[in-house]
N, C-alpha and C positions, 0 to 999 in steps of 0.2 A: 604788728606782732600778734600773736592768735593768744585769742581769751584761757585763761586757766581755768580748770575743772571741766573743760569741754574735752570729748573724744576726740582723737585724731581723726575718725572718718566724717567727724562735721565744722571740724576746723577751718579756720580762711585764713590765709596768707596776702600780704601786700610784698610784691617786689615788684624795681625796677625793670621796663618789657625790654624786647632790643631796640626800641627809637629812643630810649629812655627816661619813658613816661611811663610811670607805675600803674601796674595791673594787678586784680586780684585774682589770686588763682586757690582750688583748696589743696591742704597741706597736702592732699598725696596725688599731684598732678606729676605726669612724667618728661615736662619742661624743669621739674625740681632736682634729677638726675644729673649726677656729677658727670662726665665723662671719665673714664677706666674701666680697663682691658683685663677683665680677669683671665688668668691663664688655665688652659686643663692641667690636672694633677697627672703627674707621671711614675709609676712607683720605682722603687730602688732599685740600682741595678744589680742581677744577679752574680753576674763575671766578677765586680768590682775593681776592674780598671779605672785605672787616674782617672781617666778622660771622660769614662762616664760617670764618676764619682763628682767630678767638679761639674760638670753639666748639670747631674740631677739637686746639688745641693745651692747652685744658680737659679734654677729651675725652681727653688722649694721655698727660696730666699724671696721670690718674687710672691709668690703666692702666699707668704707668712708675714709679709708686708701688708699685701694687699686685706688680709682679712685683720689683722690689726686695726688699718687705717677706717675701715668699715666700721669695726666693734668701739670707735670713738667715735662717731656720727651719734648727731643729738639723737633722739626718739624718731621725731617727722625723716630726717632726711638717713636713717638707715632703714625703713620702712620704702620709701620712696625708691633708693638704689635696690631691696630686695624683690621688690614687686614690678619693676621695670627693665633693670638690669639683665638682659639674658645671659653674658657671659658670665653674669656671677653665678646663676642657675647651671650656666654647663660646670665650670668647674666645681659645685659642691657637688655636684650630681657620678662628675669624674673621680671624684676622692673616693666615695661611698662603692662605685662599679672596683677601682683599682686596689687598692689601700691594701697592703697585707692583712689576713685575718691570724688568728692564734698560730696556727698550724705552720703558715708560711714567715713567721718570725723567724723560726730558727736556720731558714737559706737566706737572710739575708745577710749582707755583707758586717764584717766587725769593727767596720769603721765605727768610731766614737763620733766624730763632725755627722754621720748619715743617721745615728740613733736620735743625736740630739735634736736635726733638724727634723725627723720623721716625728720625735713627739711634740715638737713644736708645732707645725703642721696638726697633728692627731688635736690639739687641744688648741687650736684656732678654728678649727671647723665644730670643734663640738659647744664651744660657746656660741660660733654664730645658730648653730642651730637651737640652741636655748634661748636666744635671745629669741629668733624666729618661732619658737612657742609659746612664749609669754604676752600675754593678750594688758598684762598689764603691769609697768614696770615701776609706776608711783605714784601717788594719788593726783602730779599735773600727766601722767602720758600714760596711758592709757587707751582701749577699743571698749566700743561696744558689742558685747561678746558675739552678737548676732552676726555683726560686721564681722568681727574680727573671723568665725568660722568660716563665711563664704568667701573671704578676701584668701585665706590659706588655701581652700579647696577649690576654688575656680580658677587659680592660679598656680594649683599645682604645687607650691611649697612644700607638700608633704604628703604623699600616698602610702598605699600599705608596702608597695617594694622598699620605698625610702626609709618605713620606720623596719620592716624588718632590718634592713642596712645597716640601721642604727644600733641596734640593740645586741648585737654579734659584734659590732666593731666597739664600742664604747660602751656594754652591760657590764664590762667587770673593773669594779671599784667605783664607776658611777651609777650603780642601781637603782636608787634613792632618786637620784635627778631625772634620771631618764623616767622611772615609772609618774612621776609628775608631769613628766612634760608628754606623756602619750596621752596620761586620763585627759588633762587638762583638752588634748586637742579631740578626743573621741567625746568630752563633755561639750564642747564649745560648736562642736560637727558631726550629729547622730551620722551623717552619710557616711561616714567611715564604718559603721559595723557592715553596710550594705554593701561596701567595696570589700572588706574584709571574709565575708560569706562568698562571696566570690572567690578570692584570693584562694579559699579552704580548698574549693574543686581542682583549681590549679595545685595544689599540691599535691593532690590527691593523685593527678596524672602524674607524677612526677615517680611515686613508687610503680604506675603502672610502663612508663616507658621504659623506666630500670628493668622489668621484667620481661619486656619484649626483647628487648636489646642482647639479655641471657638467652632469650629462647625459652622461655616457661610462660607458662597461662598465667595471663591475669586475672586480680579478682574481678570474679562476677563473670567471667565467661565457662557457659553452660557447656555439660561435657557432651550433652545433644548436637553442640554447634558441628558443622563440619567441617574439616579437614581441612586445607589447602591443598592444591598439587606441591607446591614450592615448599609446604612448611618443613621437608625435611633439610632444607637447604640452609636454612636458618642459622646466623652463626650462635655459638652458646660462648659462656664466658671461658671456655675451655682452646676453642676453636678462633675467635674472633683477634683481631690484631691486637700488638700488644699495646699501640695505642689509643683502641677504643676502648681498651678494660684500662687503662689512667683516666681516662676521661670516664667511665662510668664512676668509678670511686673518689674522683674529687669532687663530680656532682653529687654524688648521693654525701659527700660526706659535709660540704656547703649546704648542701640542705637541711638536712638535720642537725646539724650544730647553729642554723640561722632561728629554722622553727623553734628547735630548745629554747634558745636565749629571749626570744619574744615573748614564749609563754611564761619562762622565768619572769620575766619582768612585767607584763600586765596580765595578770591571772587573769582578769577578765574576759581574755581570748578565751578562755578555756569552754565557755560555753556553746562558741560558734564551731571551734572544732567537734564538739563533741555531738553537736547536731546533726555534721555529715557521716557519725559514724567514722568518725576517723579513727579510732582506737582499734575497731576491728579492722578492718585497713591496714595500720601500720601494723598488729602484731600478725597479720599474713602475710605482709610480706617479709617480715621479718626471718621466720620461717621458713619460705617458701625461698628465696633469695641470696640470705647470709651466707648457708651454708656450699652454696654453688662460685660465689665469687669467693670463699678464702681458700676453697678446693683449687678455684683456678690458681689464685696465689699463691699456694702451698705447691705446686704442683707442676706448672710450668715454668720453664729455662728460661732465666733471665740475665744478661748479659752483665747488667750493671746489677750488683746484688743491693746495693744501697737503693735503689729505686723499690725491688722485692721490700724492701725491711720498712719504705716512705708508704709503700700501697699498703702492708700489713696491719703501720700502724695507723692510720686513717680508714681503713674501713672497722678495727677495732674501735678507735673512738667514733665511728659514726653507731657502729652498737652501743656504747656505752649511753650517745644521746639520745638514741632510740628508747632506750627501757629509760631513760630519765622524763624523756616524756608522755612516755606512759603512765609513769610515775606522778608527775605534775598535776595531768590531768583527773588522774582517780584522787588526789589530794582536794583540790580546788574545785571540783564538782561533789564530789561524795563525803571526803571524811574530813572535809574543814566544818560543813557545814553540824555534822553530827560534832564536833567539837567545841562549835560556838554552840551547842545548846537550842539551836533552830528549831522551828515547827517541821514536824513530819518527817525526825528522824527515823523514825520505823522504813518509812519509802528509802530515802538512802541511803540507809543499811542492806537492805533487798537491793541496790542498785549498785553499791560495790562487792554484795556478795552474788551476784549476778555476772557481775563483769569477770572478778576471781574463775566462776564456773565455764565463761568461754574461754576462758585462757588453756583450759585444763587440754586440749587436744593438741596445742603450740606446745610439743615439750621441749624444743630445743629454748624458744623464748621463755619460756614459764620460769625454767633453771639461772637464766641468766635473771632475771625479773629477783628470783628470790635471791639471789648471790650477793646483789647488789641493793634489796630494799626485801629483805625478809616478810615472804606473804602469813607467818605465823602473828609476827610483831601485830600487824594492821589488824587480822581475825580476834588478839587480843583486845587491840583498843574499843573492837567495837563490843566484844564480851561485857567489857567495864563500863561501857557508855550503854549501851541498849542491851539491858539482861536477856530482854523477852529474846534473843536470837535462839532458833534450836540447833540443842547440840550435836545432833546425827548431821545435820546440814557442813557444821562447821571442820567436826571429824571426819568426812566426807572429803572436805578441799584438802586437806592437811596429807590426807593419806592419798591426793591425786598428785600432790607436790613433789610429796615422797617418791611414787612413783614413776614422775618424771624426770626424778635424779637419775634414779635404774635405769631406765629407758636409753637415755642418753649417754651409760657407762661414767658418768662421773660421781662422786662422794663429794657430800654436803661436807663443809667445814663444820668442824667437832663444838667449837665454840660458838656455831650458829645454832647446832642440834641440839645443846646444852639449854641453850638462850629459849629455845622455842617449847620445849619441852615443860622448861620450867613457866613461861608465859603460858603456856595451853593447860597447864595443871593448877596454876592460881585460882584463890578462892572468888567466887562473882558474888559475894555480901556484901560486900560496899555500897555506899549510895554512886549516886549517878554523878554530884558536883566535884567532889577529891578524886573520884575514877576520872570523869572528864580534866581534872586539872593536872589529872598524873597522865593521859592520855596525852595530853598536849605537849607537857614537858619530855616525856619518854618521845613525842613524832621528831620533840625540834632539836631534843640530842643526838639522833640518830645521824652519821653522815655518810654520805653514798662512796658504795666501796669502788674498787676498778671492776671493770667487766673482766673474767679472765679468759687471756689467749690461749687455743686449742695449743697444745703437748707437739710436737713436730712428728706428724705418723701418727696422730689420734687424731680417726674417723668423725665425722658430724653427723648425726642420724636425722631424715627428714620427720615432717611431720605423720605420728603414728597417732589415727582418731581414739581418740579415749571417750570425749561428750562432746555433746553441741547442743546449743541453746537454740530452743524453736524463734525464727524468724518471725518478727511482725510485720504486716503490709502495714497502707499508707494509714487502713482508719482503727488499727490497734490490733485486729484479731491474728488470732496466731495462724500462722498456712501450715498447712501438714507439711510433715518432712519422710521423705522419702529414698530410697536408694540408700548408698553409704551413711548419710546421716542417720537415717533409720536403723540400720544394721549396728550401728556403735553405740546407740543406745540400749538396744535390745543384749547386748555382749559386755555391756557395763552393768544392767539389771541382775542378770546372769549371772557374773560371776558373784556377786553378794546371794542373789536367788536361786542356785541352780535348780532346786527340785519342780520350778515351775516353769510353764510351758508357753511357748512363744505365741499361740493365740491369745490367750489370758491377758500376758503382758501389752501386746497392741491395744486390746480394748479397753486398759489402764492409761497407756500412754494418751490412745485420744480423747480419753473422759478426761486428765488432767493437761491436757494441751502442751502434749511431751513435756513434759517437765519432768527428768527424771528421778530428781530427789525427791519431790513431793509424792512421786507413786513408790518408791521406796520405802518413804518416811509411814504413807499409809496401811501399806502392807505389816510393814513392823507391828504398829500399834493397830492394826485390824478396827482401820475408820476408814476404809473403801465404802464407795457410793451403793446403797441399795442396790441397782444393778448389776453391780462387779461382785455385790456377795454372791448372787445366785448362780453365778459361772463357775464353772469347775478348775478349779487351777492348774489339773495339766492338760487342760486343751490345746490343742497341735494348732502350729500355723495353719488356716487354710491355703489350700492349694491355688497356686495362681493359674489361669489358664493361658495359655502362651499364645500369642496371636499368630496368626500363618505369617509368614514374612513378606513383606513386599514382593521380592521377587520373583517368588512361584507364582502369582494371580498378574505375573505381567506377560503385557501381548505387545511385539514388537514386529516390524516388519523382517528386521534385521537378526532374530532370535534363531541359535544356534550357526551361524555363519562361523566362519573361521575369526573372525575378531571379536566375539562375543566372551568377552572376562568374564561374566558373568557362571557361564557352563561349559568354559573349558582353562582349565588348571594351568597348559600350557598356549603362548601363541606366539608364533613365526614373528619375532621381533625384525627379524631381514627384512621383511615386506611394510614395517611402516617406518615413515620418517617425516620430518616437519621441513618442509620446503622444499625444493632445489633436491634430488637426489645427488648425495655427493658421487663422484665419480663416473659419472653419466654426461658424455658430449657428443658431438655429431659424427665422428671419425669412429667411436668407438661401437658406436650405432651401425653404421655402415660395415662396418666390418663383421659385424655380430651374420652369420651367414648358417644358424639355428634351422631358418626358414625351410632351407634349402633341404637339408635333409629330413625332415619333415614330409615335404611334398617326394622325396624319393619313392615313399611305399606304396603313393597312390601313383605313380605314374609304371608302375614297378608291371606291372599289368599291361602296360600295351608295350612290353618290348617284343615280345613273340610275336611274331604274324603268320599264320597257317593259309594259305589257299584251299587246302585237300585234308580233308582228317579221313582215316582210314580205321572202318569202323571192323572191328575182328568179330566173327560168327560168335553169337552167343553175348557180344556184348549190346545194348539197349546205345541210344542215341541218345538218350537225357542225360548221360553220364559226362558226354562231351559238350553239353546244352546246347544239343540239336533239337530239331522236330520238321517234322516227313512235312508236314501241312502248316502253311503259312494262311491264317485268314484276312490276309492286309494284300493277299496279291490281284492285282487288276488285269480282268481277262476278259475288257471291255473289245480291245481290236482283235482278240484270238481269230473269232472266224471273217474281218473286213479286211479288206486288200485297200490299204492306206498309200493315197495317191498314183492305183490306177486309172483315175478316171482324169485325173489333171489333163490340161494343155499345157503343147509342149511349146516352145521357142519363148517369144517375146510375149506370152499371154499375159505377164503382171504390167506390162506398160499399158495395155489397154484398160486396164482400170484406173487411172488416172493419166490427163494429159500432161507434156511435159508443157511447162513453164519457167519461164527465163526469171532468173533473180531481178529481184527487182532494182540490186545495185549496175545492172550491167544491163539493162535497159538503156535507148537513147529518147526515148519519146518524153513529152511534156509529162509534167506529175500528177499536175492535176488532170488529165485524160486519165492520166494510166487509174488516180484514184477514182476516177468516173465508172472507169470499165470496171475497177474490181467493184465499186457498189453493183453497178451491171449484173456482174457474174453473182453477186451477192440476191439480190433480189431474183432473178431465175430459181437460180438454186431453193431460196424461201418457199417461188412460188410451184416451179414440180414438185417439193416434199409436203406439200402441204397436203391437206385431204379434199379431195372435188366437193365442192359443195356451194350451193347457188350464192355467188360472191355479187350479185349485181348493186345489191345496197349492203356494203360491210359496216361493220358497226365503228363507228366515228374515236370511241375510246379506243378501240384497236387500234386503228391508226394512226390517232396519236403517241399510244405507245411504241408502235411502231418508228414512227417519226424520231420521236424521243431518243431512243435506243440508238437510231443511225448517225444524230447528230452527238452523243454520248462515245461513238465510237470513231468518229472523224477526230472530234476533241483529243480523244484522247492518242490517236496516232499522229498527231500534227502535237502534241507536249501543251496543248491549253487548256489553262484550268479557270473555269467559269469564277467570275467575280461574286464574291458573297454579298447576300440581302441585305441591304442598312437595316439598323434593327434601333432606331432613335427613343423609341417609345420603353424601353428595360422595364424592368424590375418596379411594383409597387413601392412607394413612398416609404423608407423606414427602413428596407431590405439591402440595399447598398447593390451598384450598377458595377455591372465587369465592365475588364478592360476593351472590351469589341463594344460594347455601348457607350463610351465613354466617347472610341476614336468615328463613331459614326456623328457621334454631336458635334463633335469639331470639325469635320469635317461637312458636315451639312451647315456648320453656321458661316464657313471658309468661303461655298462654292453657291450660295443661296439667292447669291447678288447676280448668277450671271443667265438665269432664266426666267420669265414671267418679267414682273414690273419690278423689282428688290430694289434694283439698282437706283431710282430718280431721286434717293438722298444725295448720294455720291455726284450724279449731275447736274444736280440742284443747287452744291456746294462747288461745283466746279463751274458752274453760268455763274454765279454770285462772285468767285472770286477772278475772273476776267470781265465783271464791269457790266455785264449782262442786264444785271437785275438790279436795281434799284436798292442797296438794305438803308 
C-alpha cells in the first residue's frame, strides 16, 4: 500500500504482475489503467425525431455512466485513467468542441428526458474537469505542485482553447469555481501566460478575416499599399452567399461571447490582451464591420425570415459582448486599480482618460459603449478618486460623447442625460477614501443595459474622424502623424480655435507630441513653450511642394504605343485578350480571303500592256515615262559581223574526238583504265609549260603520283584505311572512341606477327606432353 503524506508522483505501489508475482510499480504507471471505452459526445438532435431522440439519450446514458464511474476512482487511479486514457481525452475534448452554447439552447428540442440527460452530461464533465484542476484534494492525496503543472501541461489536460471552452459553456452560475480552478492551473503552470500571449494574436486574426471576408481593409493595412487587379471582385457582406454571411455571424458571434466569458472570469487575462493592443483592434473593427453586416441583414431577401431574425439577433449580442469587453478591460486594467487606492493612480487615470480619447473618432462604437456603460458615470469616479484630473480635458470627452450621439442621428436616454449631468456638476471636496468608497459602490450597482437594435430603415453612419491619439513605436517616442490623422486634429483645434492659423497650430502639435488637448489646454491658459510665444498665431500653413509624378520622368521602350494606359484615355479593348483568342480556328482562317484584295491595287498596274504609245505634237515623252536615250544599251557588236568568219559543216566535231561511252565498250577495264591515265598524262604533259624537265623535282612527283592513285581510289569506290592512332590523348584527358577500338585491336592481332605468339605455343608443346612441367 503507498505511504501516507507522500505525493502521488513519488508514491510506489505493490501489485500482483501477470505470472502472479508481485511487482512494484509507481502510482501513476499506465499498467494501472482500467480498460474502458469512453465514447465521443454527440449533441442533441435538432429534427427531434423518436429515433434520434432514443439514439442520443443512449448515446448520453453511456457517457454519464462512464464519467460517474471515473469521478469514484480513489485519487491514484482517476489520475492514472486521466493521464493515460485517450478515449477519455477524446470524449471530454468532444463535449467542450460540440455541447450547445447559450444561443443554441433555444433550437434544441423540448423533450424533458434530452434536457435532463444534457444537464447530466453538462455537470459530469464539469466535475471531472475540477477534479482534473485540483493538484490537491486532502491532506493523504495530493501533487507536488511542480509535478502536478508539468503532468497537466505536457499532457495536454488543459490548453488556452480548452479553458476558453470552459468558461463560455460552464461561466454562468459556476464563476466562483471556475476562476479557481484557472488561477490555480496558470499558478501551478507560469507556461500558460506564454501559450496565452499567443492565443491574443490568434484572435486578433479572427476580426481580421471577418474583414476580408466583407471586403473592407484591415487594420494596419496602409492606404500606400496597392491595389490588386482582382480586388474589385471581392465578395462584400452584401454580395456574398447567404451562407457564408451565417457562417461569418456565428463565428464572430462564438467569438466574442467565448473571449467575454474568459475575461469575466479570470481578470487576470486582461493584461495580456491589453499588451497586443487589443482594445484598439476591437473598437475598429467594431466600427468599420458592425455596420456593413447588419446592412447586409437588414437588407437582403431571405427566404426563411426566422433565420433573418436568428442572424439579427446574434450579431446584436455579438455587440453587446463587444462593448462588454471593452468594458472589462478599461475596468481591470485602469479603474480597479484607481479604486483599490494603488500606487501611481495619477498614470492610470491618464491611461483611461487616454483610452476614452481614442475612442472619440469610433462614433458609431462610442454611442453604443455609453448606452450601455455611461462614459460620464467612469469620468466621475475618477473626479472623486484623483481630484488633480483637469477639468477642460474632462469637459472635452463629455462634449465628444455628446457629439457622437448627433453624429450618429440617435438621442441619448433623458434619464442617462439626467444621471450624467448631475454626476459632471457634483462637488470634488471630498477626500479621496468615501469618494473612492462611493466610487466603488456607485461601479458595482451599475448593471449593463442591452445594446439597442437599429429602428428598421435607420441608417448606420461609418466612422467620421473627430481625434486621434499619436501612435508610439516600439521604444516609447511618439511618430509624427500625418495625412487624415493630421488633418482631424488640426479641424478639431479649429473649431474650439478658429481665429488661429494652420501653421501656428503644427508647430504646437509637434512641440507637444500631437496631443491635442494639451495644446489646447496651453493655448487657453497662455503656458505655450518659449518658442511657440514668439510665433505669430495666424501663420498660414506652409506650402507643400508637390513632387513631379512618376510618370512624366518615365522612359519606356513601349511609351505612347496604342496599349499604353498610361497616355491614352482610350484603348481598342478588341485587340487584347488572355489566351486562346476566342472564335479563331483554322476553317475560319482560311476563309478569311482580306489578303487577296489587298494585293488587288498592286497588281492593278500590270493589267494594260501597250506595244506602241503614240506620242501627240507638243506632248513631252516623260509624261508617258519614256526617254529618247537609254544609257544601259550595249552597242558592243554594232559595227562586228558575228559569226562571219566561222566554219562551216562539221567544224565543232573537230574540237573534240568522239568517244565511245564507257558503258558500251567491250574491251578489258583495266586497259581501258590504262589508256584513260594514258590520255591523262599526254594531255598533263602538252599543257604544261616547256621547260628543261631532265631532273624534275621529286616532291612533284610525288604529288603527282599521289593525286593519280587518289583518283583510281576514288573511281574504283575505295576508301583508304585510317592510321591506328594507339598512343591518344595525354594521361587525365580521357581517349576517344577511334583510340580506344585501335587498342583493341592491336591487342587482338599482336600475336600474329614478329615473335608475340611463343606463349601460346609454349602452352600448346606443354599441354601435348612435349615439355616436361
Amino acid at each position: 500500500m503507498a505511504c501516507a503524506r507522500v505525493p502521488l508522483d513519488e508514491q510506489q505501489v505493490t501489485e500482483p504482475g501477470p505470472l502472479g508475482k508481485e511487482r512494484t510499480l509507481p502510482a501513476l504507471h499506465p499498467d494501472r489503467t482500467e480498460e474502458r471505452c469512453f465514447v465521443p459526445y454527440k449533441p442533441p438532435p435538432e429534427d427531434g425525431s423518436p429515433a434520434d431522440v432514443e439514439e442520443f439519450l443512449e448515446h448520453a446514458r453511456f457517457i454519464t455512466e462512464d464519467l460517474e464511474w471515473l469521478l469514484a476512482l480513489p485519487h491514484d487511479k482517476f489520475w492514472c485513467q486521466v493521464v493515460f486514457d485517450e478515449s477519455l481525452q477524446r470524449c471530454l475534448d468532444s463535449y467542450l468542441r460540440h455541447a450547445p452554447r447559450g444561443l443554441d439552447l433555444s433550437t434544441l428540442p423540448s423533450s424533458p428526458a434530452v434536457a435532463d440527460m444534457q444537464r447530466s452530461i453538462h455537470k459530469a464533465v464539469f466535475l471531472t474537469f475540477l477534479r482534473m484542476a485540483t493538484h490537491k484534494e486532502s491532506k493523504e492525496h495530493f501533487f507536488t505542485p511542480a509535478v502536478f503543472g508539468e503532468i497537466i501541461y505536457e499532457n495536454f489536460l488543459f490548453d488556452i482553447p480548452k479553458i476558453l471552452d470552459l468558461c463560455v459553456l460552464f461561466g454562468k452560475g459556476n464563476g466562483q469555481l471556475l476562476h479557481k480552478m484557472i488561477e490555480n492551473i496558470f499558478t501551478q503552470q507560469p507556461s500558460y501566460y506564454n501559450d496565452l500571449d499567443e492565443t491574443v494574436a490568434t484572435v486578433l486574426q479572427v476580426f481580421d478575416t471577418v474583414l476580408q471576408k466583407c471586403g473592407l481593409q484591415c487594420e494596419g493595412a496602409t492606404a500606400a499599399e496597392p491595389m490588386k487587379l482582382n480586388a474589385h471582385k471581392k465578395p462584400t457582406a452584401m454580395t456574398m452567399s447567404q451562407q457564408e454571411l451565417l457562417d461569418i455571424i456565428l463565428y464572430l458571434c462564438d467569438s466574442t461571447t467565448t473571449i467575454n466569458a474568459f475575461l469575466d472570469i479570470f481578470p487576470a487575462a486582461c493584461t495580456s490582451f491589453q499588451s497586443h493592443s487589443f482594445l484598439s483592434s476591437l473598437t475598429s473593427f467594431y466600427e468599420t464591420g458592425v455596420p456593413d453586416l447588419e446592412k447586409a441583414i437588414r437588407k437582403r431577401n431571405f427566404d426563411d425570415k426566422s433565420l433573418q431574425e436568428d442572424l439579427w439577433k446574434r450579431l446584436s449580442h455579438s455587440c453587446r459582448k463587444m462593448v462588454e469587453t471593452v468594458h472589462l478591460l478599461l475596468h481591470h486594467t485602469c479603474l480597479q486599480p484607481i479604486l483599490e487606492g494603488r500606487e501611481n493612480m495619477q498614470t492610470f487615470a491618464e491611461e483611461l482618460l487616454q483610452y476614452f480619447t481614442s475612442f472619440l473618432p469610433e462614433k458609431r462604437f462610442l454611442t453604443d459603449y455609453d448606452e450601455q456603460f455611461p462614459v460620464a458615470d467612469d469620468i466621475s469616479l475618477l473626479q472623486q478618486a484623483v481630484p488633480v484630473i483637469d477639468e477642460t480635458r474632462t469637459s472635452y470627452l463629455l462634449q465628444g460623447v455628446e457629439s457622437a450621439w448627433d453624429s450618429v442621428g440617435r438621442r441619448k436616454p433623458q434619464s442617462q442625460t439626467r444621471t450624467s449631468q448631475a454626476q459632471a456638476s457634483a462637488s470634488l471636496s471630498a477626500n479621496r477614501e468615501p469618494a473612492a468608497g462611493a466610487a466603488a459602490s456607485s461601479l458595482a450597482g451599475s448593471k449593463p443595459q442591452e445594446v439597442r437594435e437599429p429602428a428598421e430603415g435607420e441608417s448606420t453612419r461609418g466612422a467620421e474622424a473627430m481625434l486621434d491619439v499619436p501612435q508610439r513605436g516600439n521604444n516609447g517616442a511618439v511618430c509624427p502623424v500625418i495625412g487624415a490623422e493630421l488633418e482631424s486634429l488640426l479641424s478639431c483645434i479649429r473649431d474650439l480655435l478658429p481665429d488661429l492659423g494652420e501653421g501656428f497650430l503644427l508647430e504646437c502639435l509637434k512641440e507637444y507630441n500631437y496631443n491635442s488637448e494639451l495644446v489646447i489646454n496651453n493655448i487657453l491658459e497662455d503656458r505655450l513653450a518659449p518658442n511657440l510665444a514668439k510665433l505669430d498665431r495666424a501663420m498660414p500653413r506652409p506650402v507643400k511642394e508637390e513632387l513631379p509624378a512618376v510618370l512624366n520622368n518615365r522612359s519606356n521602350v513601349f511609351d505612347g504605343d496604342e496599349f499604353d494606359v498610361f497616355r491614352r484615355e482610350q484603348v481598342d479593348m478588341s485587340r487584347v485578350w488572355k489566351g486562346r483568342r476566342k472564335g479563331e480556328n483554322v476553317r475560319e482562317m482560311l476563309n478569311d480571303k482580306r489578303h487577296i484584295a489587298e494585293q488587288k491595287a498592286r497588281y492593278h498596274t500590270y493589267e494594260t500592256v501597250v506595244d506602241e504609245v503614240i506620242v501627240e505634237p507638243g506632248e513631252s515623252a516623260t509624261a508617258y515615262e519614256l526617254d529618247d536615250y537609254d544609257d544601259e544599251y550595249d552597242d558592243t557588236y554594232d559595227m562586228n559581223q558575228v559569226g562571219a568568219n566561222d566554219l562551216d559543216g562539221d567544224s565543232l566535231l573537230t574540237r573534240r574526238p568522239f568517244t565511245v561511252p564507257q558503258v558500251l565498250r567491250k574491251g578489258n577495264k583495266e586497259e581501258d583504265e590504262e589508256d584513260d591515265q594514258d590520255d591523262q598524262e599526254e594531255d598533263a604533259s602538252k599543257s604544261a609549260v616547256n621547260r628543261d624537265q631532265f631532273v624534275q623535282d621529286p616532291a612533284v612527283l610525288r604529288e603527282r603520283a599521289e593525286a593519280r592513285r587518289a583518283a583510281m581510289q576514288q573511281r574504283k569506290g575505295f576508301r583508304p584505311e585510317r592510321s591506328s592512332n594507339v598512343a591518344g590523348r595525354p594521361k587525365g584527358q580521357g581517349q576517344t572512341t577511334e583510340t580506344l577500338q585501335d587498342r583493341r585491336k592491336k591487342e587482338t592481332n599482336k600475336s600474329r606477327v614478329a615473335n608475340h605468339n611463343r606463349r601460346s605455343m609454349a602452352d600448346r608443346k606443354r599441354n601435348k606432353g612435349m615439355i616436361p612441367s
